[in-house]
PDB file with SEQRES, HELIX, SHEET and CRYST1 records, atoms N, CA, C and O in Angstrom:
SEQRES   1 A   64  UNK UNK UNK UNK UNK UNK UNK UNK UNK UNK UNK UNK UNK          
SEQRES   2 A   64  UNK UNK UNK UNK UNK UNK UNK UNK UNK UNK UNK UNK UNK          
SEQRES   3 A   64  UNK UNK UNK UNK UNK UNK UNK UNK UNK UNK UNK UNK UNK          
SEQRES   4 A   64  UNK UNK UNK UNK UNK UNK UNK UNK UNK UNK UNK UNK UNK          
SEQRES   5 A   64  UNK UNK UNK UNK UNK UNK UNK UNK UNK UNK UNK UNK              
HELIX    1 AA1 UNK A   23  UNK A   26  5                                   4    
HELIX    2 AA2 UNK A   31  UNK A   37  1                                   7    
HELIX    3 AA3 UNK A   54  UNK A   61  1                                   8    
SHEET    1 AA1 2 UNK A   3  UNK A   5  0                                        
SHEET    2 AA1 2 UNK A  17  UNK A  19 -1                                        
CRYST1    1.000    1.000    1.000  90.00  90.00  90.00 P 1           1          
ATOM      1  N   UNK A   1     182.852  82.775 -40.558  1.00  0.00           N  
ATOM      2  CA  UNK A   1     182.019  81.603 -40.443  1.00  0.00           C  
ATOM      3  C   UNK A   1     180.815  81.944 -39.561  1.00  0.00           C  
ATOM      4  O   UNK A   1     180.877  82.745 -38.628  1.00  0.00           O  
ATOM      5  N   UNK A   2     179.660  81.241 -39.946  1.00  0.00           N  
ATOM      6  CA  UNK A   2     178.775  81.727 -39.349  1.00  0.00           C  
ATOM      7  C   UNK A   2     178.117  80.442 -37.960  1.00  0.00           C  
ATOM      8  O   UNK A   2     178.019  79.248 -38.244  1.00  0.00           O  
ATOM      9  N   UNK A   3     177.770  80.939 -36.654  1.00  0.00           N  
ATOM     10  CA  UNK A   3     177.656  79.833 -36.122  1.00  0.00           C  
ATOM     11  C   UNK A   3     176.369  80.320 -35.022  1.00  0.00           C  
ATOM     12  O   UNK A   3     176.047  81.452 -34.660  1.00  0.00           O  
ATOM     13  N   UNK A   4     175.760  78.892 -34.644  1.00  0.00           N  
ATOM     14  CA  UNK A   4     175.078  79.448 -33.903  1.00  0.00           C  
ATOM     15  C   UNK A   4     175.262  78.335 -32.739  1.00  0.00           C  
ATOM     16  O   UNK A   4     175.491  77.171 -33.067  1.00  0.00           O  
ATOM     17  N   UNK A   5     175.172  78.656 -31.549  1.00  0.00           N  
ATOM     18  CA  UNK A   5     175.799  77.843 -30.567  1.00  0.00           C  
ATOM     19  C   UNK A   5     174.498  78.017 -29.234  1.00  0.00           C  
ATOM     20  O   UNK A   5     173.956  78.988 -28.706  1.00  0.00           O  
ATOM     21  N   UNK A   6     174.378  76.396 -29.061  1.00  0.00           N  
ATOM     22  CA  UNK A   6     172.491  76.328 -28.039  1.00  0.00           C  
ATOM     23  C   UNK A   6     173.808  76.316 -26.682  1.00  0.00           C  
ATOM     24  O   UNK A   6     174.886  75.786 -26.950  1.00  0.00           O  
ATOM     25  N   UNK A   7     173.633  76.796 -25.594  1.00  0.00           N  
ATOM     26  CA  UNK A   7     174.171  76.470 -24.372  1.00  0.00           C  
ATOM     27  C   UNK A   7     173.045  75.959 -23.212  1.00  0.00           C  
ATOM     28  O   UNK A   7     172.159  76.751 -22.893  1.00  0.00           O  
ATOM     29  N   UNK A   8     173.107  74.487 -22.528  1.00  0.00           N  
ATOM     30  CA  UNK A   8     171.958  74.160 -21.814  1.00  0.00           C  
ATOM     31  C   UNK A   8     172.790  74.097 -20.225  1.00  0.00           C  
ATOM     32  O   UNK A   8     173.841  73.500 -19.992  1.00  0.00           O  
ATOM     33  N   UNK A   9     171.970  74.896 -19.270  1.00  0.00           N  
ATOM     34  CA  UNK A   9     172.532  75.254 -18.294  1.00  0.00           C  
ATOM     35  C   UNK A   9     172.430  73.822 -17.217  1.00  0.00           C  
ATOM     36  O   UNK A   9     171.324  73.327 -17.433  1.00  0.00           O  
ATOM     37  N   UNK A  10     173.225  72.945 -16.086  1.00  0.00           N  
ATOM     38  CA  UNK A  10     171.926  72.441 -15.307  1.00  0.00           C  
ATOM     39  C   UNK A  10     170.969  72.431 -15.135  1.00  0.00           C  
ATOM     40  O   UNK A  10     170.364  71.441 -15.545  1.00  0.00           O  
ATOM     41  N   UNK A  11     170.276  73.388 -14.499  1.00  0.00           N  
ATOM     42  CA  UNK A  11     168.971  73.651 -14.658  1.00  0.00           C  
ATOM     43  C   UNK A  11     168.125  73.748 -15.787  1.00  0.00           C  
ATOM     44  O   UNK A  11     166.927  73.915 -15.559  1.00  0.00           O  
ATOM     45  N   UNK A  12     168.616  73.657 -17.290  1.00  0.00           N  
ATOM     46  CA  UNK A  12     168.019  73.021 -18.136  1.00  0.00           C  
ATOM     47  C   UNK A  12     167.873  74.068 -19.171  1.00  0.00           C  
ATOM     48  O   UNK A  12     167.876  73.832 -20.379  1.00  0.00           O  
ATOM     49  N   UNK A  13     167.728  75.400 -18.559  1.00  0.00           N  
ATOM     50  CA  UNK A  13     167.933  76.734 -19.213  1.00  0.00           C  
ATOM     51  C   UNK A  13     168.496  76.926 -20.229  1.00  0.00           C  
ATOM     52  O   UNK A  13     169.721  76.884 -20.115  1.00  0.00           O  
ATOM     53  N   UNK A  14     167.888  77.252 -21.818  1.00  0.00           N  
ATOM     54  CA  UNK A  14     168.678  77.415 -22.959  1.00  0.00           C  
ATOM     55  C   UNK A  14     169.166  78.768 -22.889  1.00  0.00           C  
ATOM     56  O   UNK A  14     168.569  79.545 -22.143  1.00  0.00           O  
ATOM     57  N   UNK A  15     170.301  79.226 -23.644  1.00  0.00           N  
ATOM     58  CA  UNK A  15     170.672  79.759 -24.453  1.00  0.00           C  
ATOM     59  C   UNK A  15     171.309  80.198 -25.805  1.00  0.00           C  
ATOM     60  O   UNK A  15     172.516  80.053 -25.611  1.00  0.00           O  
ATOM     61  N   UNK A  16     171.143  80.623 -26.971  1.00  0.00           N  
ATOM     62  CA  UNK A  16     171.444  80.709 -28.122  1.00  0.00           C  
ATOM     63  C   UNK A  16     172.387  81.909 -28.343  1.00  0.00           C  
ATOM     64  O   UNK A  16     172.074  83.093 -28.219  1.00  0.00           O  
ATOM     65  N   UNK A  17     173.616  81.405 -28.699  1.00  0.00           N  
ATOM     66  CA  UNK A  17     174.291  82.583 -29.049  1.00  0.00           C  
ATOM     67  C   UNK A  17     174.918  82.671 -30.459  1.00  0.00           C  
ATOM     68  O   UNK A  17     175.786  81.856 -30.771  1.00  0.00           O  
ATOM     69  N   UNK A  18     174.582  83.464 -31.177  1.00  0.00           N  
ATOM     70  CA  UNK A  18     175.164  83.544 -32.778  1.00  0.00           C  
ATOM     71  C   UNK A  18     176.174  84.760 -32.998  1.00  0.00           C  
ATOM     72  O   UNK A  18     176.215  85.876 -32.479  1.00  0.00           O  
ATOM     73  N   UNK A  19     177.038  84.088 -34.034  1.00  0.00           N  
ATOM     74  CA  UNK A  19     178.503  84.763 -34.515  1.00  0.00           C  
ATOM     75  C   UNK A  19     178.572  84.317 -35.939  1.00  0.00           C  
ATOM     76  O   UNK A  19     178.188  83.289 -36.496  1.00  0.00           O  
ATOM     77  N   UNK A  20     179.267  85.558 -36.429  1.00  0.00           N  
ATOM     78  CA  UNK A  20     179.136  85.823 -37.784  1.00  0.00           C  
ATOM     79  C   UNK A  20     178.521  86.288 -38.950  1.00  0.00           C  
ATOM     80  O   UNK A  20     178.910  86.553 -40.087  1.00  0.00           O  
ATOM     81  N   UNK A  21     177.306  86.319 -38.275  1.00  0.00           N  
ATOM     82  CA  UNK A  21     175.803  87.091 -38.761  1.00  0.00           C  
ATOM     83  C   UNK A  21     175.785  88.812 -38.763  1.00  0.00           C  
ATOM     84  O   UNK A  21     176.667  89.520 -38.276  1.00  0.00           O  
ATOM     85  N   UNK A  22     174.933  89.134 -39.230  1.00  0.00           N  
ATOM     86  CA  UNK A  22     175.319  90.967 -39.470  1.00  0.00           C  
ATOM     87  C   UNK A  22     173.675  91.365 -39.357  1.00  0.00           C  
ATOM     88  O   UNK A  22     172.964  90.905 -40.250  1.00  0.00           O  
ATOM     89  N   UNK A  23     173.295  91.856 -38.738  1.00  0.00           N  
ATOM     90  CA  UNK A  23     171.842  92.695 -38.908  1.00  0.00           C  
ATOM     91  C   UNK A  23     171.260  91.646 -38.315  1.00  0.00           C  
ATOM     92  O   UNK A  23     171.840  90.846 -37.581  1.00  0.00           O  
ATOM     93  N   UNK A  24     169.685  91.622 -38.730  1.00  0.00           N  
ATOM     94  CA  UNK A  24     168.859  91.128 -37.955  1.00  0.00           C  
ATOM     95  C   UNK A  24     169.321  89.402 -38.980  1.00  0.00           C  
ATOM     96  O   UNK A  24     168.580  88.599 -38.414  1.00  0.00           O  
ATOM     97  N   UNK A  25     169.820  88.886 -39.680  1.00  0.00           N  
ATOM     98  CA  UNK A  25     169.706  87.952 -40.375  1.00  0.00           C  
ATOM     99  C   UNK A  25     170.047  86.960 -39.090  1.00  0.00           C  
ATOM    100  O   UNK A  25     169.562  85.854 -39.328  1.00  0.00           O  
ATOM    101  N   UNK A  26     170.607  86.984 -38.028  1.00  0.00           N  
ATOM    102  CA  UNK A  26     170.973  86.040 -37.098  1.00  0.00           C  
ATOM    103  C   UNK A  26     169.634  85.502 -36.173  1.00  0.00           C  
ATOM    104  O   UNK A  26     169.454  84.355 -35.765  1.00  0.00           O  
ATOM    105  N   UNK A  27     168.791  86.647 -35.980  1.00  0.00           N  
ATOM    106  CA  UNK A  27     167.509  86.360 -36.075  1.00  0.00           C  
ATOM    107  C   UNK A  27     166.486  85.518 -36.722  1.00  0.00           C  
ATOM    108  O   UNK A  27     165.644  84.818 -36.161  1.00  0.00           O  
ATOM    109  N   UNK A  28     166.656  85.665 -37.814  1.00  0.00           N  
ATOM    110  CA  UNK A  28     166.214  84.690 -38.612  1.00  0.00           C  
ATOM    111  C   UNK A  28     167.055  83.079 -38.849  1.00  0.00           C  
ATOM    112  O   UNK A  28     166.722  82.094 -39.509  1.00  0.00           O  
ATOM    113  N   UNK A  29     168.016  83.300 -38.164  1.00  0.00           N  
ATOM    114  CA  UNK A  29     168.565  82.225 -38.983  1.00  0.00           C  
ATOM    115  C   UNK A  29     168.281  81.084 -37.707  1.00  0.00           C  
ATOM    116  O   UNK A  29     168.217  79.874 -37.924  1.00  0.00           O  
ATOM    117  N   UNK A  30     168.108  81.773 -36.186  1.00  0.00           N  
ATOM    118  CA  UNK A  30     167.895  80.886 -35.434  1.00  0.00           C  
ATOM    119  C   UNK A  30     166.411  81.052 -34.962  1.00  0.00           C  
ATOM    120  O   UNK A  30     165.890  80.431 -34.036  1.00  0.00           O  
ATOM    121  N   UNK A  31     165.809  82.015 -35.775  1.00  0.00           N  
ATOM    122  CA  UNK A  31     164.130  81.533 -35.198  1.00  0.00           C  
ATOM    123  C   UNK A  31     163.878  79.483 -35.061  1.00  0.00           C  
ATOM    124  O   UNK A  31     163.882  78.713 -34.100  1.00  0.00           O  
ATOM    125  N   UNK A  32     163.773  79.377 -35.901  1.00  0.00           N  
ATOM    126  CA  UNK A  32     163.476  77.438 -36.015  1.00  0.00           C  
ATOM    127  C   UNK A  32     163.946  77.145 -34.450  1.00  0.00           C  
ATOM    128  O   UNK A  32     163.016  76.564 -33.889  1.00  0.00           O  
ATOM    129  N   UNK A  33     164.759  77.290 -33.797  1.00  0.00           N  
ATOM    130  CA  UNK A  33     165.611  77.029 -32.669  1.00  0.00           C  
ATOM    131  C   UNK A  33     164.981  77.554 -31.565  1.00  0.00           C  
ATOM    132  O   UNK A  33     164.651  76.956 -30.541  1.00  0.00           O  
ATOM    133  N   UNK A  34     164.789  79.113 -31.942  1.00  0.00           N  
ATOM    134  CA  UNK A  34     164.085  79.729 -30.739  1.00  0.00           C  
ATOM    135  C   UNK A  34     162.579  79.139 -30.463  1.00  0.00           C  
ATOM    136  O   UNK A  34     162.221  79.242 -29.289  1.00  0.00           O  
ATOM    137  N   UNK A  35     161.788  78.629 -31.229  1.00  0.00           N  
ATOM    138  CA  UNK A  35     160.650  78.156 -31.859  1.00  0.00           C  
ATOM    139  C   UNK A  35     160.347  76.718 -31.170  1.00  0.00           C  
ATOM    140  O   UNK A  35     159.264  76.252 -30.815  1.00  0.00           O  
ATOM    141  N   UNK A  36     161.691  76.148 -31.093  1.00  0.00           N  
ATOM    142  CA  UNK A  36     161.536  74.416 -30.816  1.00  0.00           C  
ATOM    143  C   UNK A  36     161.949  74.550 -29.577  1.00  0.00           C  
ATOM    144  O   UNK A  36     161.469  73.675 -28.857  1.00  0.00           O  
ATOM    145  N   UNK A  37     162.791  75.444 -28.914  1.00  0.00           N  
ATOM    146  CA  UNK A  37     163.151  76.095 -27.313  1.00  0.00           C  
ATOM    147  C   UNK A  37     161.790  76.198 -26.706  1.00  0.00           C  
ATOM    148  O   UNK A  37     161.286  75.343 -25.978  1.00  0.00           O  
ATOM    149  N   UNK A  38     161.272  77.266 -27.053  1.00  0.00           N  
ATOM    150  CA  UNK A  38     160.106  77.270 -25.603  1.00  0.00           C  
ATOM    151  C   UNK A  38     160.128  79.197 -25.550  1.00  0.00           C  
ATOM    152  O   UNK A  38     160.711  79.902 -26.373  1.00  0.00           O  
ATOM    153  N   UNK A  39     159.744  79.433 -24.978  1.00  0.00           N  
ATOM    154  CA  UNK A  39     159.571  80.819 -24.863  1.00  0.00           C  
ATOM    155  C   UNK A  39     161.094  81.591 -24.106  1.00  0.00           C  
ATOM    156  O   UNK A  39     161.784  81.153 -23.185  1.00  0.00           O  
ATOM    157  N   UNK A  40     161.248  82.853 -24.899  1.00  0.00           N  
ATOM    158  CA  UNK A  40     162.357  83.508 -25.247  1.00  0.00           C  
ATOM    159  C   UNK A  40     162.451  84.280 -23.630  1.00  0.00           C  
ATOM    160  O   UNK A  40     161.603  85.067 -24.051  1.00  0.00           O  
ATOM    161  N   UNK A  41     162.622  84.607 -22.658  1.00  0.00           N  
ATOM    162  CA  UNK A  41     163.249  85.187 -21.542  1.00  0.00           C  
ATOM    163  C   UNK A  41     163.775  86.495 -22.469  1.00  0.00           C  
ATOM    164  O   UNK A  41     162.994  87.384 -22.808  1.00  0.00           O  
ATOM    165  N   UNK A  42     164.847  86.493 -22.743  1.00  0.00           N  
ATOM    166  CA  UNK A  42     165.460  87.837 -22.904  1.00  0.00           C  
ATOM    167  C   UNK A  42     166.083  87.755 -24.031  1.00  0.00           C  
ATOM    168  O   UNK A  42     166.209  86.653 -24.567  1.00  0.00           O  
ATOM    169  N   UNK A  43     166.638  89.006 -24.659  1.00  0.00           N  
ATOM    170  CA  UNK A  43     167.254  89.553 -26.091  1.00  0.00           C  
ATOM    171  C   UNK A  43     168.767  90.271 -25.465  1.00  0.00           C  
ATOM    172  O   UNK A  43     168.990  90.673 -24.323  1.00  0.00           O  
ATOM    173  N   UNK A  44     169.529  90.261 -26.474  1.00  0.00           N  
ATOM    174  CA  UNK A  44     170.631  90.636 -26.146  1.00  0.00           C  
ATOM    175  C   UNK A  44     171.497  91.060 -27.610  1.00  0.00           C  
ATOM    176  O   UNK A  44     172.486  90.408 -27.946  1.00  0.00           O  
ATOM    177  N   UNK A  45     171.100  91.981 -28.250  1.00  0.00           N  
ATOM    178  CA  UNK A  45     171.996  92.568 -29.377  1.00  0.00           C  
ATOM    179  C   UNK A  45     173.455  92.394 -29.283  1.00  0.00           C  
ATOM    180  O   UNK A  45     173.958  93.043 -28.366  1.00  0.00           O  
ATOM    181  N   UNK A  46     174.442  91.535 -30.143  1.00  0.00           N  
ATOM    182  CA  UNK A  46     175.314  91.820 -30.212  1.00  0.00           C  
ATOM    183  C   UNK A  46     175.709  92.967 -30.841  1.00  0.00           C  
ATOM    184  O   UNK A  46     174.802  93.791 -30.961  1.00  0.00           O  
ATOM    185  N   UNK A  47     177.366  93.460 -31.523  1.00  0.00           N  
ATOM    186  CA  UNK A  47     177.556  94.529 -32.200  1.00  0.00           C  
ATOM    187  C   UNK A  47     177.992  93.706 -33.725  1.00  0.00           C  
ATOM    188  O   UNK A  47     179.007  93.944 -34.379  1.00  0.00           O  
ATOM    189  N   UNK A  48     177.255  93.009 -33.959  1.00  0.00           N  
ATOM    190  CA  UNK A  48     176.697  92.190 -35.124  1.00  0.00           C  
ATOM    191  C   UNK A  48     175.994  92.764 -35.631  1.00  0.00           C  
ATOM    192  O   UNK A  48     175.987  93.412 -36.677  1.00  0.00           O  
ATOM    193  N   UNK A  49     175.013  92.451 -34.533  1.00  0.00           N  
ATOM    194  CA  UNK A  49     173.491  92.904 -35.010  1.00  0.00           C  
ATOM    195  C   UNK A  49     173.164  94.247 -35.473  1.00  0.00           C  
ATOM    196  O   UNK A  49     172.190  94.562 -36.158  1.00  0.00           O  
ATOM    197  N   UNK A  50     174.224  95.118 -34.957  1.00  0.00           N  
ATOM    198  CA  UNK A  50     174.209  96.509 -35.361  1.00  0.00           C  
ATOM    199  C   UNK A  50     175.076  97.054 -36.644  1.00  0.00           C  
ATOM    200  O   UNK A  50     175.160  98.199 -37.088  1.00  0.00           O  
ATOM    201  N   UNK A  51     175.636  95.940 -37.047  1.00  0.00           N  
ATOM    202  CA  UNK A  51     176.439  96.560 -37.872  1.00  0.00           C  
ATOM    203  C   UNK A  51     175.106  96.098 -39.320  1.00  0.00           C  
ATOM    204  O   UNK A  51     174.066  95.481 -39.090  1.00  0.00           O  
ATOM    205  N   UNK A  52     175.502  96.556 -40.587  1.00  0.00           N  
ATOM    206  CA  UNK A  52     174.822  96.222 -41.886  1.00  0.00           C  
ATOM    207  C   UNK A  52     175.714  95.725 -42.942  1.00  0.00           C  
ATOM    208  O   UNK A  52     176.898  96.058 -42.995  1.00  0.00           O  
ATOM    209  N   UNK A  53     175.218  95.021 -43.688  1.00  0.00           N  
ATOM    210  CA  UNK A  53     176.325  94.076 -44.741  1.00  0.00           C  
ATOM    211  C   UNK A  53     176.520  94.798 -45.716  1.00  0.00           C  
ATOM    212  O   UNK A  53     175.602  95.419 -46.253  1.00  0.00           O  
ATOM    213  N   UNK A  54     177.417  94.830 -46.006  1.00  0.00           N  
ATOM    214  CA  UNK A  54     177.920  95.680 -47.301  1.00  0.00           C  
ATOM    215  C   UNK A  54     177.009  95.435 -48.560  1.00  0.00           C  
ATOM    216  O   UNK A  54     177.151  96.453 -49.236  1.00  0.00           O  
ATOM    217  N   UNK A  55     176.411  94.847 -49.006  1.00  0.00           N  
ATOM    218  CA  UNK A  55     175.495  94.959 -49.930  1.00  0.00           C  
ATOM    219  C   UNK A  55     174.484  95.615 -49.288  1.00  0.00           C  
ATOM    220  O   UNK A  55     174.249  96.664 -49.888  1.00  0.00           O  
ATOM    221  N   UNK A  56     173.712  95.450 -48.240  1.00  0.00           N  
ATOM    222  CA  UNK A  56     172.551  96.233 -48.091  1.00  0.00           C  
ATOM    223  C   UNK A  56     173.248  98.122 -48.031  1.00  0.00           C  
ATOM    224  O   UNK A  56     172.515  99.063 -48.336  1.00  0.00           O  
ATOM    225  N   UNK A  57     174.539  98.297 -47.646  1.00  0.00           N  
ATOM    226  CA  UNK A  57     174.514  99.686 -47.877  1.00  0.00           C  
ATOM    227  C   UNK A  57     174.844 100.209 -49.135  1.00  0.00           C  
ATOM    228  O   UNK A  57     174.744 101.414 -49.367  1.00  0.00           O  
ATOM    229  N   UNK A  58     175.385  99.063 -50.301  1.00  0.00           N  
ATOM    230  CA  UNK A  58     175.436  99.410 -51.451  1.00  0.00           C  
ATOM    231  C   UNK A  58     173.964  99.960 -52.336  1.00  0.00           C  
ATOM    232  O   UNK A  58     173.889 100.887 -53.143  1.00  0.00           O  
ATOM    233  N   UNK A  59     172.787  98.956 -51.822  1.00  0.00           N  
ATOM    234  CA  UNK A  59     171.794  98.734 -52.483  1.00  0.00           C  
ATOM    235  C   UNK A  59     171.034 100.464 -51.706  1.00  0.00           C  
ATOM    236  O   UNK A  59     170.078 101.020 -52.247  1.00  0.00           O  
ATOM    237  N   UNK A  60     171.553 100.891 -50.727  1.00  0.00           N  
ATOM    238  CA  UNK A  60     171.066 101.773 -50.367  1.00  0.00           C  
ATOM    239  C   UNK A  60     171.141 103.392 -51.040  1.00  0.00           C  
ATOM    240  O   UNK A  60     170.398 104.355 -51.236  1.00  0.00           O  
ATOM    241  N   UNK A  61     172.755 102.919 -51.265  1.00  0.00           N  
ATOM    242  CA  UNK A  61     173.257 104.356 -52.243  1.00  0.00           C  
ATOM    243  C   UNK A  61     172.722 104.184 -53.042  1.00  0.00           C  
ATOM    244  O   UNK A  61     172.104 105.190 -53.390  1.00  0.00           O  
ATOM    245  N   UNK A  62     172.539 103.180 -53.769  1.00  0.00           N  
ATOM    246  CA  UNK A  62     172.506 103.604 -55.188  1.00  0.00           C  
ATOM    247  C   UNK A  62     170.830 103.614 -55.621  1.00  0.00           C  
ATOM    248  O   UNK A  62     170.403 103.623 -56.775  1.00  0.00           O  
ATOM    249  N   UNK A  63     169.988 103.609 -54.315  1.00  0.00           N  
ATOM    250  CA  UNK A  63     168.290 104.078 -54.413  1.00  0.00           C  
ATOM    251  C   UNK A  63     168.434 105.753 -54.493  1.00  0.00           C  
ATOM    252  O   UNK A  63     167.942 106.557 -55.285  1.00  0.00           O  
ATOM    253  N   UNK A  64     169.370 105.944 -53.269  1.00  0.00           N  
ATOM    254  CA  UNK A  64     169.434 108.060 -53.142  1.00  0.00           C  
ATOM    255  C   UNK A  64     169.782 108.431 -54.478  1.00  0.00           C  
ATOM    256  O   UNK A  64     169.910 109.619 -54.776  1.00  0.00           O  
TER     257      UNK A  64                                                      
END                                                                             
């Protein structure tokens, strides 16, 4: 399941954390969010973000 979860600190401080996403698509999926937030402080790659979806490495073999 894919989720994306805003955390607002006391001090008022967002954070966005997404699960279930693979590559940069979690990126995209919460730009709109990051956008209506306010300016981004910091990045933090999960091992999501590093992994690639099985179709994009299919679509890869079969270009070589």
């Amino acid at each position: 399941m894919k989720v994306i979860e805003i955390i607002v600190s006391p001090e008022g401080e967002s954070k966005l954390e997404t699960r279930g996403f693979q590559g940069a698509e979690c990126q995209e999926a919460s730009r709109f969010l990051e956008l209506a937030l306010g300016r981004k402080t910091s990045d933090t790659a999960t091992s999501e973000f590093h992994q690639t979806s099985v179709q994009q490495q299919t679509q890869l073999e079969q270009k070589e």
